[in-house]
GUBA-878491 format. One record per residue (C-alpha): x, y, z; residue number from 0; residue in one letter. Coordinates in Angstrom, 3 decimals. Example, Ala and Ser with C-alpha at 12.3 -4.5 7.8 and 13.67 -1.06 7.14 Angstrom:
! residues 2
12.300; -4.500; 7.800; 0; a
13.670; -1.060; 7.140; 1; s
END
This chain:
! residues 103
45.673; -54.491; -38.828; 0; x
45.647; -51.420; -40.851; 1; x
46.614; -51.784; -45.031; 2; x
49.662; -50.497; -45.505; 3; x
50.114; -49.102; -49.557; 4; x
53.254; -48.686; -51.489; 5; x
53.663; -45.608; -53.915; 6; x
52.149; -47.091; -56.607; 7; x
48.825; -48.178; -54.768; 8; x
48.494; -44.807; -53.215; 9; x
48.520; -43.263; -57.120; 10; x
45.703; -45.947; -57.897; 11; x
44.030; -44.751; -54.946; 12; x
43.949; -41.359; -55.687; 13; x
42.685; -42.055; -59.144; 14; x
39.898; -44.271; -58.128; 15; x
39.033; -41.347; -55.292; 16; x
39.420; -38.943; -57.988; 17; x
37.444; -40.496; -60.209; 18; x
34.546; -41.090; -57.766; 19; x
34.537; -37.155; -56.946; 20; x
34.282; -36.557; -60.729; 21; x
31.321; -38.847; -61.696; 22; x
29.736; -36.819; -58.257; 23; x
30.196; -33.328; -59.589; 24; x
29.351; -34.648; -63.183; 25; x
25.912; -36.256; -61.765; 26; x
24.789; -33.700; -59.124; 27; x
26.315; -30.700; -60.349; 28; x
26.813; -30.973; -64.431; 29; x
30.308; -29.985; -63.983; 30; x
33.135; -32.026; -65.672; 31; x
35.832; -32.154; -63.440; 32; x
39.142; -33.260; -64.339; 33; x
42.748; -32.871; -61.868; 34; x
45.325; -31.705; -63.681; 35; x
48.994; -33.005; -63.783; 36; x
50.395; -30.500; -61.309; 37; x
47.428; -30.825; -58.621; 38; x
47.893; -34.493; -59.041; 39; x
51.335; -34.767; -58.898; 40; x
51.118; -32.569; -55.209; 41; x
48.678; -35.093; -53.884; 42; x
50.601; -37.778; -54.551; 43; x
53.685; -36.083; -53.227; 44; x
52.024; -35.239; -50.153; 45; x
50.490; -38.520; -49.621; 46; x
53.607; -40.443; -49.828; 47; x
55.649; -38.479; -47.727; 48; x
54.239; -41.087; -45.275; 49; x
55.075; -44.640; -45.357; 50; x
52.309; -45.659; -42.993; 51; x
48.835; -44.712; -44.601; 52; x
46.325; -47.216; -45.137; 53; x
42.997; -46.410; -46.412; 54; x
41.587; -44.666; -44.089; 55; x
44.198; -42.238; -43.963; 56; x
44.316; -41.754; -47.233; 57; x
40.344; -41.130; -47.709; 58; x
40.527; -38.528; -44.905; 59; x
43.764; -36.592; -46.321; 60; x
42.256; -36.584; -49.588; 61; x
39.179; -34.672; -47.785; 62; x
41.495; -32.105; -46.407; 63; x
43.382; -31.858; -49.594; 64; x
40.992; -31.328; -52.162; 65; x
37.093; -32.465; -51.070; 66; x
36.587; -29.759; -48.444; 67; x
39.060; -27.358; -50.530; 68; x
36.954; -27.628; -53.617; 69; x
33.769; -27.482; -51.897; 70; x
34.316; -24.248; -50.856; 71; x
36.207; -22.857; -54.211; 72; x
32.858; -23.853; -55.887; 73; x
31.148; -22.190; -54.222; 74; x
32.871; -18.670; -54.902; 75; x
33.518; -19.988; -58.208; 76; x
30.201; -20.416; -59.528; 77; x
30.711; -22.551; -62.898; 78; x
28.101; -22.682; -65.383; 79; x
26.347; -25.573; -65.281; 80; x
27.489; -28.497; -67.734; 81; x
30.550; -26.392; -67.112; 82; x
34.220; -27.631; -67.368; 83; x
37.187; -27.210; -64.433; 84; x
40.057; -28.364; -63.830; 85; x
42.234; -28.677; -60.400; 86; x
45.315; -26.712; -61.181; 87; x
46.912; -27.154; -58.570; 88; x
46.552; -27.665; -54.753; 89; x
48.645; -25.838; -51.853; 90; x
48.666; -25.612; -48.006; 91; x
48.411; -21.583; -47.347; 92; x
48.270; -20.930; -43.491; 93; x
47.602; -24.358; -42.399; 94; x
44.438; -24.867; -44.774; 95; x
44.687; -26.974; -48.057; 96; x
43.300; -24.724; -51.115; 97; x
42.647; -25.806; -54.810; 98; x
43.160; -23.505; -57.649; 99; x
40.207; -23.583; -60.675; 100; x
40.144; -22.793; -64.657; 101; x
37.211; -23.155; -66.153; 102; x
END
């Protein structure tokens, strides 16, 4: 039977996914990463506009939300490497998820 999270387990969730994707970048890449307060607050939003995610879901909306979006920002973006960004924000424009970058 699938784990069912309440609000608050979905923003530890986030935060532990988050956090994974950030020692990533920081390893492999030299970039620190950080998600600032409006991107985060839009992923949380989004992911608890439904009552019935569990993990898996949550892993694989995360990965449309911001993995796959930021994959391909960096790679028009082009920080410097031990660079910093930070996630502004992240939006839905024409059906794909998209992450905004300052660096």
């Amino acid at each position: 039977m699938p784990n069912h999270h309440d609000r608050a387990d979905i923003g530890q969730i986030v935060d532990l996914l988050v956090g994974r994707l950030v020692a990533r970048l920081r390893t492999e890449q030299g970039i620190d990463l950080t998600l600032g307060p409006r991107a985060r607050a839009r992923l949380f939003v989004e992911l608890t506009a439904d009552p019935h995610l569990d993990d898996h879901s949550i892993g694989s909306a995360l990965e449309d939300m911001l993995i796959t979006p930021l994959d391909q920002a960096l790679s028009t973006h082009d920080p410097t490497r031990s660079g910093t960004l930070t996630i502004t924000d992240v939006a839905r424009e024409y059906g794909a998820w998209t992450v905004s970058l300052r660096g």
